[in-house]
C-alpha positions as CSV (number, residue, x, y, z in Angstrom):
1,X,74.1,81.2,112.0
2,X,77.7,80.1,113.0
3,X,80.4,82.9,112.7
4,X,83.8,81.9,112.4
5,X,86.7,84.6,113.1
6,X,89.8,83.9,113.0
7,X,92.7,86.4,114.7
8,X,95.5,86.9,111.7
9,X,99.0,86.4,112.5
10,X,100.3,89.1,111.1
11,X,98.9,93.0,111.5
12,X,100.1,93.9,107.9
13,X,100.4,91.7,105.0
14,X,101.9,93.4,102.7
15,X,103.3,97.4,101.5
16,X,103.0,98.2,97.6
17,X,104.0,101.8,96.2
18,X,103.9,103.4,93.1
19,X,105.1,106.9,91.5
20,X,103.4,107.0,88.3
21,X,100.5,108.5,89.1
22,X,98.6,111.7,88.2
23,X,95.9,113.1,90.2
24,X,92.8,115.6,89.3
25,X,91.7,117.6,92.3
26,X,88.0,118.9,92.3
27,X,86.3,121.5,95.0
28,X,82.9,122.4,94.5
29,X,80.9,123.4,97.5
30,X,78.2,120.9,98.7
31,X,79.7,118.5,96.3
32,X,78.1,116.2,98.3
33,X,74.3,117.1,98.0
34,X,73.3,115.0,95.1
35,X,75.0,112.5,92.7
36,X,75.0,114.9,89.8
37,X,78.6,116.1,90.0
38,X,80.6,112.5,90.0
39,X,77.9,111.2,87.5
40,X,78.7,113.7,85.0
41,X,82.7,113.3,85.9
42,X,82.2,109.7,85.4
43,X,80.7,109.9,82.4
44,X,83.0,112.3,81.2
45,X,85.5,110.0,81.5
46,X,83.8,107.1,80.0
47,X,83.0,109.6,76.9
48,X,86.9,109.4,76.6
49,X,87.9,105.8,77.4
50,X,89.6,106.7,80.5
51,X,89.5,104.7,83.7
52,X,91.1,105.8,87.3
53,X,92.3,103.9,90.3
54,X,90.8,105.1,92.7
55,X,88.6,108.7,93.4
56,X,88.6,109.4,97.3
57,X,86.1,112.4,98.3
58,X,85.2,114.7,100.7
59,X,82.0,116.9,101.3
60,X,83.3,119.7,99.2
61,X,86.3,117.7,97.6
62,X,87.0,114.5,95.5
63,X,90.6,113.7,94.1
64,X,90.8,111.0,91.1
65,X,94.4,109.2,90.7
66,X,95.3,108.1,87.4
67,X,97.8,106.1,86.3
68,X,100.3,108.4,84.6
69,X,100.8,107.0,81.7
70,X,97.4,106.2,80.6
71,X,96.7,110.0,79.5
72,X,98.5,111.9,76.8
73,X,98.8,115.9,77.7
74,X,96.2,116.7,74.6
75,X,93.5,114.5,76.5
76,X,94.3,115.4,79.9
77,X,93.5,119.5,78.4
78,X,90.3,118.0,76.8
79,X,88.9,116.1,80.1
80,X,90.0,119.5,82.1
81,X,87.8,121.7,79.4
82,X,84.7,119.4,79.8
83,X,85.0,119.2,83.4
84,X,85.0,122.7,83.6
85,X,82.5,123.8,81.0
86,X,80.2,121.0,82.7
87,X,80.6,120.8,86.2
88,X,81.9,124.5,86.9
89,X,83.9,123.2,89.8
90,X,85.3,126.3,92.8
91,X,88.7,124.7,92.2
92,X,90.1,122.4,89.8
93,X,94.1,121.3,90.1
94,X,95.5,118.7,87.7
95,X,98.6,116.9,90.2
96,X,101.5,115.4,87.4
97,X,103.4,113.5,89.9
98,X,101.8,111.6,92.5
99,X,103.5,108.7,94.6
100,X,100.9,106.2,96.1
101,X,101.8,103.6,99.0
102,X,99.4,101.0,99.9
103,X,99.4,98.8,103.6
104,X,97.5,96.3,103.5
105,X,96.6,93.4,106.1
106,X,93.5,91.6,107.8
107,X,94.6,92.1,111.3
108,X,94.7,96.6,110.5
109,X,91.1,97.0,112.1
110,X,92.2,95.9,115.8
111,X,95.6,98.0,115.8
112,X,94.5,101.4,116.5
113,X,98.0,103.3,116.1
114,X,98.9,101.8,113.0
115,X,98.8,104.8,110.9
116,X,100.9,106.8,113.5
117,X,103.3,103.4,113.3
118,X,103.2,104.0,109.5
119,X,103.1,107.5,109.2
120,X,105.8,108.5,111.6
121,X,108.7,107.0,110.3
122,X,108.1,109.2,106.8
123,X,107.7,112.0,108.8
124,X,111.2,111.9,110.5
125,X,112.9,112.0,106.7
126,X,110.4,114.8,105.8
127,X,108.4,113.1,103.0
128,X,104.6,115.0,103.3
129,X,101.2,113.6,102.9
130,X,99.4,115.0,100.8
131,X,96.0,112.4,101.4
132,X,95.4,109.3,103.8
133,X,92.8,107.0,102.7
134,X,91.7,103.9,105.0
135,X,88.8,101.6,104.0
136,X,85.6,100.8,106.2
137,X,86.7,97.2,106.1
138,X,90.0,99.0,107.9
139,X,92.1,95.7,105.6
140,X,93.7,98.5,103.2
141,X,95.4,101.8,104.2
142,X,96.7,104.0,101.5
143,X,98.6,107.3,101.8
144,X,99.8,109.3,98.9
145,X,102.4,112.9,98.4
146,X,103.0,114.9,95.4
C-alpha cells in the first residue's frame, strides 16, 4: 500500500473565536469507570432537544459548551434538576459566559511549541485559560476562558 504525505505549507490555517457560549461543568469521582454517567447526560439532553458543541472530559471531570443562545434560563434550571436528581454529580457548575478560540492547521502535529506560541501572547495581556483542548489528529487546538 502506497502512502502519500505531503508537508503543509503553512503550520496554522486558520484562528476562529466565539463568546456566546455557555458551559456545564460536571465532577463526579471515577467518572470515568463505565459509560453510565455521559449516557444518561446524553440522553438527558436529547429528552430536551438540546445539542452541545463540544463535551471535553477528564477522569473525574467533563465540561459540555453550548451555544448560548440555544437554551432559555427555564430549560437550563430543568436540565440542571435532572442532572442532578439522575446522575448525583460531586460538583455541578453552570458557566454563562464562555469565550472559545479555535487554531486549526494540518502542519500543528510536527510544531511542538505551538501552544506556548499561542498561548503566551494571551498571557502577557492577562486573559486566563480556563481549558485547552487539542485533538489526537493534533489538526485542531482549542482553548477557552470564562
Amino acid at each position: 500500500m502506497l502512502k502519500l504525505t505531503l508537508k503543509p505549507k503553512h503550520t496554522i490555517t486558520g484562528i476562529a473565536g466565539g463568546k456566546n457560549f455557555a458551559a456545564l461543568y460536571l465532577r463526579k469521582y471515577m467518572l470515568n469507570k463505565g459509560a453510565v454517567f455521559t449516557l444518561k447526560l446524553t440522553e438527558i439532553f436529547n429528552r430536551h432537544h438540546v445539542s452541545y458543541e463540544h463535551m471535553p472530559s477528564g477522569i473525574d471531570d467533563l465540561t459540555v459548551i453550548f451555544k448560548k443562545d440555544a437554551l432559555s434560563d427555564q430549560l437550563i434550571d430543568v436540565i440542571c434538576n435532572e442532572i442532578q436528581t439522575s446522575l448525583n454529580p460531586d460538583q455541578m457548575q453552570w458557566i454563562d459566559d464562555y469565550a472559545i478560540t479555535m487554531v486549526v492547521g494540518e502542519g500543528m502535529k510536527d510544531k511542538l511549541t505551538l501552544c506556548a506560541s499561542i498561548l503566551y501572547p494571551l498571557g502577557k495581556k492577562d486573559i486566563s485559560i480556563q481549558m485547552i483542548n487539542q485533538g489526537a489528529s493534533q489538526k485542531t487546538s482549542s482553548a477557552s476562558k470564562t
